[in-house]
LUMLUM-842793 format. One record per residue (C-alpha): residue number from 1; chain; x, y, z. Coordinates in steps of 0.05 Angstrom, whole numbers. Layout:
% LUMLUM-842793
R     n   chain        X        Y        Z
R   NUM       A        X        Y        Z
...
//
This chain:
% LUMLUM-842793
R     n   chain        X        Y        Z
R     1       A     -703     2034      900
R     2       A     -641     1998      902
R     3       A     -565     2024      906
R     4       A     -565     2022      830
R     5       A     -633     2062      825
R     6       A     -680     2002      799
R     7       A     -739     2002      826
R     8       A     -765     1946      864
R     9       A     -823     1903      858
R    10       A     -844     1848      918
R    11       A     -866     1777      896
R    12       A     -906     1740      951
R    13       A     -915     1675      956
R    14       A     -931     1619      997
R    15       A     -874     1572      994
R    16       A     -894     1519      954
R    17       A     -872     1512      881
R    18       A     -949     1523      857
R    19       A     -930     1592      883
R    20       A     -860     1606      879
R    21       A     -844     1575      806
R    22       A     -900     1621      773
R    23       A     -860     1682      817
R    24       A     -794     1661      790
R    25       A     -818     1671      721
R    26       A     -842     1741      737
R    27       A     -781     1753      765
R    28       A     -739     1734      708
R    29       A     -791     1782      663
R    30       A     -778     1841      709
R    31       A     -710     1840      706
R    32       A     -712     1848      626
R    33       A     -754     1906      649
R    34       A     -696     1940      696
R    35       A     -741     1916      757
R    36       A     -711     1887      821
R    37       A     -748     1828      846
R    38       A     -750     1816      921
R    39       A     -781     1751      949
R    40       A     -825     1748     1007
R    41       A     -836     1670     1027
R    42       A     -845     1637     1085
R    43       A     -791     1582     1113
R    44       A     -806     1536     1057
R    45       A     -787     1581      996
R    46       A     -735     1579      963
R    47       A     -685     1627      937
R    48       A     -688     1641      865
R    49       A     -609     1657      861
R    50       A     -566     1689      911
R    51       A     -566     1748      881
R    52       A     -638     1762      892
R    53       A     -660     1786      959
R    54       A     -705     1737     1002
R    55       A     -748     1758     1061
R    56       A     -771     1712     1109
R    57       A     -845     1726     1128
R    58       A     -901     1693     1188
R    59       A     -958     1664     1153
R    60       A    -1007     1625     1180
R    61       A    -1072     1584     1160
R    62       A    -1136     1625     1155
R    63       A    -1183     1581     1185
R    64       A    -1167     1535     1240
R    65       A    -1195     1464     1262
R    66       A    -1199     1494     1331
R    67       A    -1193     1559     1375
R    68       A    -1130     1541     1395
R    69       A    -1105     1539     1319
R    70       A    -1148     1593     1297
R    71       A    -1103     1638     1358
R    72       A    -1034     1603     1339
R    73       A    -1048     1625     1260
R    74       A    -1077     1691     1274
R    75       A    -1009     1703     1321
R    76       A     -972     1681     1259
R    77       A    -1007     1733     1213
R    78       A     -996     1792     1260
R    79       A     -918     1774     1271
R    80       A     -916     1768     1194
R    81       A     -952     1831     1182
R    82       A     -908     1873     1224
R    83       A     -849     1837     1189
R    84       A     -872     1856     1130
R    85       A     -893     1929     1139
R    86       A     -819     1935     1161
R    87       A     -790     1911     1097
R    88       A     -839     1935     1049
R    89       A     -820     2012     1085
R    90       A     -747     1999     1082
R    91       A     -753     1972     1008
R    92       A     -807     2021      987
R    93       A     -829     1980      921
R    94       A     -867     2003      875
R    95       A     -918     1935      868
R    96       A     -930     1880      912
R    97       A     -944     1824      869
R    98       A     -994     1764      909
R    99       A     -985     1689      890
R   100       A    -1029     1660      945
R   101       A    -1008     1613      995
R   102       A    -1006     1637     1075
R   103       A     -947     1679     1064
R   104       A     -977     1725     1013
R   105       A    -1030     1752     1067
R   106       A     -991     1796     1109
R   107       A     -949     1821     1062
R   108       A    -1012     1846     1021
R   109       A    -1042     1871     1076
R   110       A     -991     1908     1097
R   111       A     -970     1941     1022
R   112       A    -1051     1960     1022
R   113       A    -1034     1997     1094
R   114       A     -980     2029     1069
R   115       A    -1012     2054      993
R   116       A     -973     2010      951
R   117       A    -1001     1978      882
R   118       A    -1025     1905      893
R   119       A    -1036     1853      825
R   120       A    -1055     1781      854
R   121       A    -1039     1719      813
R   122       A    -1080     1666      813
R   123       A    -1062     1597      786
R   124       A    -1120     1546      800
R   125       A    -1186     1552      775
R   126       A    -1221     1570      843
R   127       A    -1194     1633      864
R   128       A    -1150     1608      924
R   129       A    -1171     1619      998
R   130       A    -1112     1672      999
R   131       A    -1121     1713      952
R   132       A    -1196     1705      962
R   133       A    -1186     1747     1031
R   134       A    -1144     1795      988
R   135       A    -1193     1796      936
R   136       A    -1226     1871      944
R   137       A    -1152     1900      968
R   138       A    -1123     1881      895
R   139       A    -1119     1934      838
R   140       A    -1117     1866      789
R   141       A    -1127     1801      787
R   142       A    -1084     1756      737
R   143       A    -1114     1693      724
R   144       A    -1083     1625      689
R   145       A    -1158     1599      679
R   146       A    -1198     1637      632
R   147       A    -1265     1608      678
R   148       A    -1251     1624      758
R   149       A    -1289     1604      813
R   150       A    -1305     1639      878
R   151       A    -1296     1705      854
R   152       A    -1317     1749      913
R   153       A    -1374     1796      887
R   154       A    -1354     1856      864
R   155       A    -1279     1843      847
R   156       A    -1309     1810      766
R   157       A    -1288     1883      735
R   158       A    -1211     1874      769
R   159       A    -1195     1803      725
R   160       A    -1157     1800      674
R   161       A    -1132     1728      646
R   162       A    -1065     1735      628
R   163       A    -1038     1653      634
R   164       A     -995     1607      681
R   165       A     -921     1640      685
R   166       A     -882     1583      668
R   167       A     -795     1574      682
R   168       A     -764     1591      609
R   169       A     -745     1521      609
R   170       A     -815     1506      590
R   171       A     -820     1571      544
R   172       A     -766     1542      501
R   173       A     -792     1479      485
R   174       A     -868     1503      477
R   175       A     -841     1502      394
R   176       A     -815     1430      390
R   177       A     -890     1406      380
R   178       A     -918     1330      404
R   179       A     -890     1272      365
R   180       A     -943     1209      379
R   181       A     -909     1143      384
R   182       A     -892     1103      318
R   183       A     -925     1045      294
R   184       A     -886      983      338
R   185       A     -837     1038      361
R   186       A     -819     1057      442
R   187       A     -882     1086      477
R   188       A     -846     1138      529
R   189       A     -892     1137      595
R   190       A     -877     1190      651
R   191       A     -909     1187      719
R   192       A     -891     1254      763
R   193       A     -925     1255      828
R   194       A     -879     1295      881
R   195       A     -905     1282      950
R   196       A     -972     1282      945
R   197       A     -981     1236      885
R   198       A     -914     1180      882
R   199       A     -949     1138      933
R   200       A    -1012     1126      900
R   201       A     -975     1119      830
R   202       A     -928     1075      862
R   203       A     -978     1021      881
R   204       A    -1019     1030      818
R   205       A     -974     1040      763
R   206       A     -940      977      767
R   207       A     -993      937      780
R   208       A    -1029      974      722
R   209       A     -971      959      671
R   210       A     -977      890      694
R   211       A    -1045      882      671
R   212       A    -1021      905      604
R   213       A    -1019      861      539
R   214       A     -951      830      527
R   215       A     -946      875      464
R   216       A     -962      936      496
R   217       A     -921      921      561
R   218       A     -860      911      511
R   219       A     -864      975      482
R   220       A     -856     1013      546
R   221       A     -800     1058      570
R   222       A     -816     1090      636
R   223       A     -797     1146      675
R   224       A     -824     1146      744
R   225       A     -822     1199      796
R   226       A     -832     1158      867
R   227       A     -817     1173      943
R   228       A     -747     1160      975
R   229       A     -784     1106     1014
R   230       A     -821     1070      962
R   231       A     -766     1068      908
R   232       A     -738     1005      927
R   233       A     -813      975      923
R   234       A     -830      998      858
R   235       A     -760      981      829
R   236       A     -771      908      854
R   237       A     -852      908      815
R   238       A     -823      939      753
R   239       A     -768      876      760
R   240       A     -816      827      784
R   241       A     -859      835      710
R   242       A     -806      851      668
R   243       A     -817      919      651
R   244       A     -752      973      653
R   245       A     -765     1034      691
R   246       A     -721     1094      705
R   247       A     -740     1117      776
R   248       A     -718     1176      816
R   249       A     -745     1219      875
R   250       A     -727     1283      846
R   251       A     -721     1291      765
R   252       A     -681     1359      744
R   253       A     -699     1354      677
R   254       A     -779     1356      672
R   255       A     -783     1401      615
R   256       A     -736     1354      568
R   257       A     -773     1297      591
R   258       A     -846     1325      592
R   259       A     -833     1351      515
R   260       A     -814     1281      495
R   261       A     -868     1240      536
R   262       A     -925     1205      500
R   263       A     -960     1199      556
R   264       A     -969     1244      636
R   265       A     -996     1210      693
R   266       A     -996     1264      742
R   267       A    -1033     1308      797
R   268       A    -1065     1369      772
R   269       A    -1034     1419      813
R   270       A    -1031     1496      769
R   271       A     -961     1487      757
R   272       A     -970     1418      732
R   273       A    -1028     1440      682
R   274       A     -982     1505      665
R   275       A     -931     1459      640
R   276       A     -976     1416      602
R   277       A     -994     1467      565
R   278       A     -926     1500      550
R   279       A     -910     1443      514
R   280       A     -967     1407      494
R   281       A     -968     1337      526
R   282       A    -1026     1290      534
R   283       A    -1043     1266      605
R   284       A    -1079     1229      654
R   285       A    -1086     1274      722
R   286       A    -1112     1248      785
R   287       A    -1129     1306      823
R   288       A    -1102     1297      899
R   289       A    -1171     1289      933
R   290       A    -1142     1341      998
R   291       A    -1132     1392      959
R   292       A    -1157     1460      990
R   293       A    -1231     1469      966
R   294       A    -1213     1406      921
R   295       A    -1182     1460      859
R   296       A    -1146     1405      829
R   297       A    -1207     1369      807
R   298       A    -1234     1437      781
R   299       A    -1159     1445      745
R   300       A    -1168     1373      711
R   301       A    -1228     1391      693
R   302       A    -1218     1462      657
R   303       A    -1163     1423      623
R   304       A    -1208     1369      604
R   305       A    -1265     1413      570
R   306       A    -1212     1427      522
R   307       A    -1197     1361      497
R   308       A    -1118     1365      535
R   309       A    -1134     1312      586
R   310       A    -1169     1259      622
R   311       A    -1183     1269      690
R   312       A    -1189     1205      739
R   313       A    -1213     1211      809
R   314       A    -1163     1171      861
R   315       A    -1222     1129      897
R   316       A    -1232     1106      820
R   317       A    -1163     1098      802
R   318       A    -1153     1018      805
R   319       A    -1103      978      761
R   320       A    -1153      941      733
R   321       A    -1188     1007      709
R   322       A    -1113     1043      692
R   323       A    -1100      990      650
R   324       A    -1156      992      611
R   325       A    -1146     1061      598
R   326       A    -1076     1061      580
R   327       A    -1086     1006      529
R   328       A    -1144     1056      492
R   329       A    -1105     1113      489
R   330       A    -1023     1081      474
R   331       A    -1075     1044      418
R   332       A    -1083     1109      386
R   333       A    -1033     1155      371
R   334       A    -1076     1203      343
R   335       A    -1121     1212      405
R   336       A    -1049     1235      431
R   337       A    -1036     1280      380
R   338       A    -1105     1312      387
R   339       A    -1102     1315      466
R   340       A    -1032     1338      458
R   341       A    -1052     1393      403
R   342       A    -1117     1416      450
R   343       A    -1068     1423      512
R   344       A    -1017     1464      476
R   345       A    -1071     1504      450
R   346       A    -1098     1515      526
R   347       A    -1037     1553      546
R   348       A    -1029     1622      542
R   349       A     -970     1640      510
R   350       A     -922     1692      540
R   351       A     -949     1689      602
R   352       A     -901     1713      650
R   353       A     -889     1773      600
R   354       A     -962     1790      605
R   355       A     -962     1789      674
R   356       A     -905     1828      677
R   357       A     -931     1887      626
R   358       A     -993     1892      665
R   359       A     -948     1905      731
R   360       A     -915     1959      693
R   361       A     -986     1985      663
R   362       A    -1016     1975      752
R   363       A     -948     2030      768
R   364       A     -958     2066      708
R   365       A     -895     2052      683
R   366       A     -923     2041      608
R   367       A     -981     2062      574
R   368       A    -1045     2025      579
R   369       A    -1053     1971      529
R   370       A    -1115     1919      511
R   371       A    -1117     1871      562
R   372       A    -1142     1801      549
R   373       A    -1220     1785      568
R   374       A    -1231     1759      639
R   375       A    -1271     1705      610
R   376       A    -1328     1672      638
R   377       A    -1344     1680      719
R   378       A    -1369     1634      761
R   379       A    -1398     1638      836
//
């Protein structure tokens, strides 16, 4: 317990924001609930506030591209373990809540050692090389996807779906409901990319909306997400065809812009599709093709089989072929408003509160109530 006599409750999470943002809306849940969060991370995670404690813990990848990695990561894990064992007996929480990523595995392991309630999260739909290790240590698994793949045998009876755990940003928003462009009116395009997408959109975006009709190309107002070093290129395409573009590296306002977008061109990461379907947007993903056991193609796809998106593979995605596409779908509004509609209907609303209810139900902090069907399982 803390000084005040909360108890506590450990979110781990590799440091990405596929892991940390879904954390940060547990944590903003268990507060309401009179429950300290504490973050483990590694190096990259961030803080969610100052006054919420961070621990720094070793993580390393699970399987190596050579004995020499394999030794270096397994190193990593057993500093990281005994940095976690540490904390997690100084804190003495009453969960450990799993997010995936590197930095989740010792800390799990070590709350197992040590008796304490584990709940894994799992946002993609392939259960994640993490939390597939942790798999048969877990008391629950909380799934975004109601379809998961990899499950290890055994573990089918410990799923429960309870949704993506979206930022209230996105929560508050989820009611203003998709507005399809107007008949000769602005068509509002966003592109978001981060890292592992603004290079590819860069090159074919531009070239894409180049390709475009006069009329549609006229009706464009874009909002493009694009690396520090490729900015000034893409600025001078946008220019060189007469198209305005708002570019930036970073936006902080993705849930104002996402709820007013006619259009996503994006990766398919789980916080990507989470958002999506907070707030109901149509959208073109392009799963990154290095994705760990390729999930985002299997995200773009669970999305798709709903009628929220179209997926595009990046060895397919040409401007020729982009073009095309954007002039059938900015041709029909109501294709929008129906992918829009099926995407919004995709997400499962309250998710971070479900999650957080079925942490208190794992302690035994609240009675047992009906949890949602684990869906459909696949090997």
């Amino acid at each position: 317990m803390t000084e005040t006599g909360r108890l506590h409750v450990v979110l781990a999470a590799g440091g990405t924001g596929g892991h940390v943002f879904p954390a940060e809306a547990l944590a903003s849940q268990l507060r309401e609930r009179g429950i300290e969060p504490v973050l483990f991370t590694d190096l990259r995670g961030r803080s969610f506030g100052t006054d919420i404690a961070v621990h720094r813990i070793r993580g390393g990848a699970i399987a190596g591209t050579s004995a020499w990695g394999r030794a270096r990561s397994l190193g990593a894990l057993a500093t990281g373990f005994m940095q976690a064992g540490w904390a997690l007996r100084r804190l003495r929480p009453v969960a450990v809540v799993g997010f995936g990523g590197y930095a989740s595995v010792p800390t799990v392991l070590a709350a197992r050692t040590v008796g304490i309630p584990v709940i894994l999260h799992e946002q993609n739909a392939i259960l994640g090389r993490a939390n597939r290790l942790l798999a048969r240590r877990a008391d629950r698994i909380a799934t975004a996807f109601e379809t998961v793949r990899s499950v290890p045998k055994g573990c089918e009876g410990r799923l429960v779906r309870v949704g993506m755990p979206v930022r209230p940003a996105f929560v508050r928003l989820r009611e203003r409901g998709y507005q399809p462009p107007e008949p000769g009116g602005p068509i509002r395009l966003l592109v978001l990319g981060g890292s592992q997408g603004a290079r590819v959109f860069g090159e074919v975006v531009p070239a894409a909306v180049d390709r475009l009709t006069a009329r549609t190309r006229s009706r464009l107002a874009i909002a493009q997400q694009c690396r520090p070093e490729n900015l000034a290129t893409v600025e001078d395409a946008y220019r060189r065809i007469g198209v305005a573009a708002e570019l930036a590296s970073f936006f902080d306002d993705v849930p104002q812009r996402l709820s007013s977008a006619h259009l996503l061109i994006a990766r398919a990461g789980a916080s990507t599709i989470a958002e999506i379907t907070a707030v109901g947007c149509p959208a073109l993903l392009v799963p990154y093709p290095y994705a760990a056991d390729d999930h985002q193609t299997a995200n773009a796809q669970a999305l798709a089989e709903q009628g929220g998106a179209w997926p595009v593979a990046q060895d397919t995605l040409t401007p020729e072929g982009l073009a095309a596409r954007l002039e059938e779908l900015l041709a029909k509004p109501e294709m929008l408003a129906a992918a829009a509609h099926a995407a919004r209907a995709a997400g499962y609303d309250r998710a971070a509160a479900r999650l957080a209810d079925l942490v208190l139900e794992t302690i035994g902090a609240a009675p047992p109530q009906p949890l949602p069907s684990p869906g459909r399982l696949a090997a």
